[in-house]
PyMOL CGO cylinders between C-alpha atoms (Angstrom):
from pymol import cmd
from pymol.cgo import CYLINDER

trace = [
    CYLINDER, -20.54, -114.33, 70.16, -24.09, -113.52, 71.90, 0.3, 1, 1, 1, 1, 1, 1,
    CYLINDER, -24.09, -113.52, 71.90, -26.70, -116.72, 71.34, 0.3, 1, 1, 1, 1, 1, 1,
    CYLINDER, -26.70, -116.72, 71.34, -29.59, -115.29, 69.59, 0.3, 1, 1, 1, 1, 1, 1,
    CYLINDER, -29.59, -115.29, 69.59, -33.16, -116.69, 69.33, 0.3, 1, 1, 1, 1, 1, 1,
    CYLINDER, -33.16, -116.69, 69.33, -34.78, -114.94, 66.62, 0.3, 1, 1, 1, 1, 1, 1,
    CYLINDER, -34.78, -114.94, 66.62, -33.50, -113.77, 63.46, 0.3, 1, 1, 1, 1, 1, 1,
    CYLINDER, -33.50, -113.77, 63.46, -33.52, -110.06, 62.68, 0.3, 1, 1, 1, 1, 1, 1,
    CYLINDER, -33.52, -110.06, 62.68, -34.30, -109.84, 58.92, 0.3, 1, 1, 1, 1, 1, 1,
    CYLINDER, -34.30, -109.84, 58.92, -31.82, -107.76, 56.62, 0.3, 1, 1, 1, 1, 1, 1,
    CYLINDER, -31.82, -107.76, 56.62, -32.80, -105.61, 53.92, 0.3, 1, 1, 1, 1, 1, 1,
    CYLINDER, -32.80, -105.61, 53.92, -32.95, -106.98, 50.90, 0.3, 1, 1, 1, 1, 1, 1,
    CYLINDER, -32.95, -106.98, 50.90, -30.85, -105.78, 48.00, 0.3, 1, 1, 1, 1, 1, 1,
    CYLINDER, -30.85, -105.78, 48.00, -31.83, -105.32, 44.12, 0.3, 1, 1, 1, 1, 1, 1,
    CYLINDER, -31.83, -105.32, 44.12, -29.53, -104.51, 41.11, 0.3, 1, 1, 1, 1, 1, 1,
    CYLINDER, -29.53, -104.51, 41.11, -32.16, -102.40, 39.33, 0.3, 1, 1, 1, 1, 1, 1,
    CYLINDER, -32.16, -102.40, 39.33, -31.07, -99.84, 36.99, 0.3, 1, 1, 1, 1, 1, 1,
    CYLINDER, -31.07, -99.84, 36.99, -33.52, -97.58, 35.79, 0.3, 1, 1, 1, 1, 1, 1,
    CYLINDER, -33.52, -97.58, 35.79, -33.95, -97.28, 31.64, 0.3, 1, 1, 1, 1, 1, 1,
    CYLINDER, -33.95, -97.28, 31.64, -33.98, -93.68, 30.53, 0.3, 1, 1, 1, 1, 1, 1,
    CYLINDER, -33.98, -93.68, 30.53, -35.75, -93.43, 26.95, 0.3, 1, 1, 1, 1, 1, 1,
    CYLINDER, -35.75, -93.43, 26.95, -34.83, -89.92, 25.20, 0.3, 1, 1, 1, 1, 1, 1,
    CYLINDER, -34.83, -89.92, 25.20, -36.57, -89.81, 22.47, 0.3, 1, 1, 1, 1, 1, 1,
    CYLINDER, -36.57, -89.81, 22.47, -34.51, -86.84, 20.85, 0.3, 1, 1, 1, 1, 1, 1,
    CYLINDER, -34.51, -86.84, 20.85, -31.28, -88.66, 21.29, 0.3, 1, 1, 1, 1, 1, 1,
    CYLINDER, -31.28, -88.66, 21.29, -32.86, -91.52, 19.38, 0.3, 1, 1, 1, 1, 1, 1,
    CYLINDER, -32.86, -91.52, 19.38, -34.15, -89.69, 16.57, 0.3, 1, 1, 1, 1, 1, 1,
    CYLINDER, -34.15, -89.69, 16.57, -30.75, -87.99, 16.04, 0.3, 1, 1, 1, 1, 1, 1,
    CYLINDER, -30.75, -87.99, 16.04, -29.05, -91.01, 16.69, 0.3, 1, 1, 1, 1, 1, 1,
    CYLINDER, -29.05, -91.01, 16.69, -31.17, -92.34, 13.79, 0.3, 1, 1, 1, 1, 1, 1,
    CYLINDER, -31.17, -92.34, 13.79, -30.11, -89.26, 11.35, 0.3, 1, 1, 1, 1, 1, 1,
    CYLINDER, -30.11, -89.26, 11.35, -26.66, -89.97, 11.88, 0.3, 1, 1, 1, 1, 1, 1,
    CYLINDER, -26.66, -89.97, 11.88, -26.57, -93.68, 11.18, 0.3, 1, 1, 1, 1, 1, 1,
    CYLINDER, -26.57, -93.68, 11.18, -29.19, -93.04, 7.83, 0.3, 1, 1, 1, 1, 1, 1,
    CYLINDER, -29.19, -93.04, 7.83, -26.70, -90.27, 6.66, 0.3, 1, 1, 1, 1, 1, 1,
    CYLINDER, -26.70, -90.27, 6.66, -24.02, -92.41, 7.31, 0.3, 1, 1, 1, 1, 1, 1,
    CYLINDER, -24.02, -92.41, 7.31, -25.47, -95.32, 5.70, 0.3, 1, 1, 1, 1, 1, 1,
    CYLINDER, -25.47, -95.32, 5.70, -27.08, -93.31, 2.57, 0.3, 1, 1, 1, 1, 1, 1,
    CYLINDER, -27.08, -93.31, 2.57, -24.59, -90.96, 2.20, 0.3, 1, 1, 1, 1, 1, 1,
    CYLINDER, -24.59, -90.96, 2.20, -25.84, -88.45, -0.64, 0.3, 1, 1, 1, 1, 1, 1,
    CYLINDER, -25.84, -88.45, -0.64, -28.18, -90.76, -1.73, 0.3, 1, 1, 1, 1, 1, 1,
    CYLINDER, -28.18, -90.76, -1.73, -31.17, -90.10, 1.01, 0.3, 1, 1, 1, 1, 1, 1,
    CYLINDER, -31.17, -90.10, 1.01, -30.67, -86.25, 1.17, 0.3, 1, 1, 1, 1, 1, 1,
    CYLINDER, -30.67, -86.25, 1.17, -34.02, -85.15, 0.28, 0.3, 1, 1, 1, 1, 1, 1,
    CYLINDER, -34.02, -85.15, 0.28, -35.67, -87.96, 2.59, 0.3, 1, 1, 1, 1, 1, 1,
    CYLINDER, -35.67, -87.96, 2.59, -33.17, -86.58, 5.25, 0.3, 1, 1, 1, 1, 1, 1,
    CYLINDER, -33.17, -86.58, 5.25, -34.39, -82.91, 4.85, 0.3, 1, 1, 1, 1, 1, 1,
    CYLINDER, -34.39, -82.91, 4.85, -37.88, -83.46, 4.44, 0.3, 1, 1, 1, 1, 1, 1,
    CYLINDER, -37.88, -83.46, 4.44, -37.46, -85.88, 7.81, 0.3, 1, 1, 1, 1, 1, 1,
    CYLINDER, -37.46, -85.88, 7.81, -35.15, -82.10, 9.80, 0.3, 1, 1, 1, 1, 1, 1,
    CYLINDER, -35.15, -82.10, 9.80, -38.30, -80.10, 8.28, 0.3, 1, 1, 1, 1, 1, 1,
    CYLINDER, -38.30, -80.10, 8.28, -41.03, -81.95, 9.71, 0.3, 1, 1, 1, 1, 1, 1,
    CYLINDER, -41.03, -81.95, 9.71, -39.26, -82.63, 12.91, 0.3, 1, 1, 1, 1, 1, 1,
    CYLINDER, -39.26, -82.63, 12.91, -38.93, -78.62, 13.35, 0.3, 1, 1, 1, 1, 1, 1,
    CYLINDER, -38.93, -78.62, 13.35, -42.47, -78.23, 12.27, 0.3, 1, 1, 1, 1, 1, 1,
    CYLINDER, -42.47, -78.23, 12.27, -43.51, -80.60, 15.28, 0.3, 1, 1, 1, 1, 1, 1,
    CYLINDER, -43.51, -80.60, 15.28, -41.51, -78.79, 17.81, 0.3, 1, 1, 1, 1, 1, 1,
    CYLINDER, -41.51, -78.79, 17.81, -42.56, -75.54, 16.56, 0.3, 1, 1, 1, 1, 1, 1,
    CYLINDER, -42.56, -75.54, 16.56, -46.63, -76.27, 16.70, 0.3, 1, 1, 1, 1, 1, 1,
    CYLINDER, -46.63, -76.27, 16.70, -46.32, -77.48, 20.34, 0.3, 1, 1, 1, 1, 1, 1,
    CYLINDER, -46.32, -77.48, 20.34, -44.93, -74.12, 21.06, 0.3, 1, 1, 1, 1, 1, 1,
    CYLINDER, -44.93, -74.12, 21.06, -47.45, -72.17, 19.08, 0.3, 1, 1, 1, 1, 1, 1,
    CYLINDER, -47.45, -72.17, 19.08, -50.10, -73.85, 20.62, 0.3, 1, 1, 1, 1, 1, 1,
    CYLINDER, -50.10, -73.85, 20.62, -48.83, -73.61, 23.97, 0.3, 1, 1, 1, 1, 1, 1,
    CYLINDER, -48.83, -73.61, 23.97, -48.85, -69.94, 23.54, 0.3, 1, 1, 1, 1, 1, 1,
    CYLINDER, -48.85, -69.94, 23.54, -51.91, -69.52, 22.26, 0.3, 1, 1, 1, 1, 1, 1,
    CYLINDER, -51.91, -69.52, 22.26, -53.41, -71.27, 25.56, 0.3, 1, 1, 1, 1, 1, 1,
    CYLINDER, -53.41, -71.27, 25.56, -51.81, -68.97, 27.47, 0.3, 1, 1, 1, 1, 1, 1,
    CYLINDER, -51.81, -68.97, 27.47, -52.72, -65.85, 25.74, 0.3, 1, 1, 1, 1, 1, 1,
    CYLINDER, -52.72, -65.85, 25.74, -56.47, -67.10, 26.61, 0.3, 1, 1, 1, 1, 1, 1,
    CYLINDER, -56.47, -67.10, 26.61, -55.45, -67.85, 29.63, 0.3, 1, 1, 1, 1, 1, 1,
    CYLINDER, -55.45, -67.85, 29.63, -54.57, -64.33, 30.41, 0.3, 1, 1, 1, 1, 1, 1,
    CYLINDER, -54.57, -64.33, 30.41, -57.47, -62.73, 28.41, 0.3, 1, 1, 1, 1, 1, 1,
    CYLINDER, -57.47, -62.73, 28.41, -60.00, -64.98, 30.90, 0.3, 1, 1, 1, 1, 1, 1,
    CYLINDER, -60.00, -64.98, 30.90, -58.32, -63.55, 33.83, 0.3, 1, 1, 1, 1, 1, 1,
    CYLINDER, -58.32, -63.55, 33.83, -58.17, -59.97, 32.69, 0.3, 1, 1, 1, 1, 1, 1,
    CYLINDER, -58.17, -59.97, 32.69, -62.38, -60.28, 31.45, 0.3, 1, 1, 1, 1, 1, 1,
    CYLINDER, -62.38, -60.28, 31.45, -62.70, -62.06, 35.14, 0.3, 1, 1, 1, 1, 1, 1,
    CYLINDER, -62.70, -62.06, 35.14, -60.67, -59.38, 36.76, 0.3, 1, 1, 1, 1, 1, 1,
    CYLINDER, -60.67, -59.38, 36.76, -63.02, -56.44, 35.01, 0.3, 1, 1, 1, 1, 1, 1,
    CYLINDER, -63.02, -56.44, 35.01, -66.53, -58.23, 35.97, 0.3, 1, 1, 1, 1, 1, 1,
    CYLINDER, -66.53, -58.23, 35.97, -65.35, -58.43, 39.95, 0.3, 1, 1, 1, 1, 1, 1,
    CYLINDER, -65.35, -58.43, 39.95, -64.17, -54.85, 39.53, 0.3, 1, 1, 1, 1, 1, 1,
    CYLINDER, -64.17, -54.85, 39.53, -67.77, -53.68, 37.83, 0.3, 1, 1, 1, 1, 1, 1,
    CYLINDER, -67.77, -53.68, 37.83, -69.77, -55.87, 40.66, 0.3, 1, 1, 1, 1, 1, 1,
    CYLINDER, -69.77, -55.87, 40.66, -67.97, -54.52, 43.48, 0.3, 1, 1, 1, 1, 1, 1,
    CYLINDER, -67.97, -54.52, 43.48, -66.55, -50.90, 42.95, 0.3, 1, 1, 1, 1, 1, 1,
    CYLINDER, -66.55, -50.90, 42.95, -69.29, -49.65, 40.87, 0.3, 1, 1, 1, 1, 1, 1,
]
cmd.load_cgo(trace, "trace")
């Protein structure tokens, strides 16, 4: 065994785990215990609860794809005024 005189440092060492939240795997998770739970009971809750979940996921699409159909229409407008200016 060598004789040292200064300490090399190690590398420390953590147990961190990172948390994941999905928020879709709640929600569902949530469904299934309330039908569980309810049974026939909560049905119309339940549906009206599916409907307005699709409703959200459907407006963030629709307005997604309304921004890009600007989008496009800017750049096509843009594209025509360079084309005026410089071939014409």
């Amino acid at each position: 065994m060598a004789l040292t005189f200064f300490k090399t440092p190690r590398n420390k060492k953590y147990n961190y785990k990172p948390v994941y939240y999905d928020k879709k795997k709640e929600e569902r998770e949530k469904r299934q215990k309330a039908a569980i739970e309810g049974g026939g009971e909560n049905y119309e809750k339940a549906l009206r609860d599916r409907l307005q979940l699709r409703w959200k996921r459907s407006s963030g699409a629709r307005s997604r794809k309304a921004s890009n159909q600007r989008l496009i229409l800017i750049f096509v407008v843009m594209f025509l005024l360079v084309y005026l200016i410089f071939f014409l």
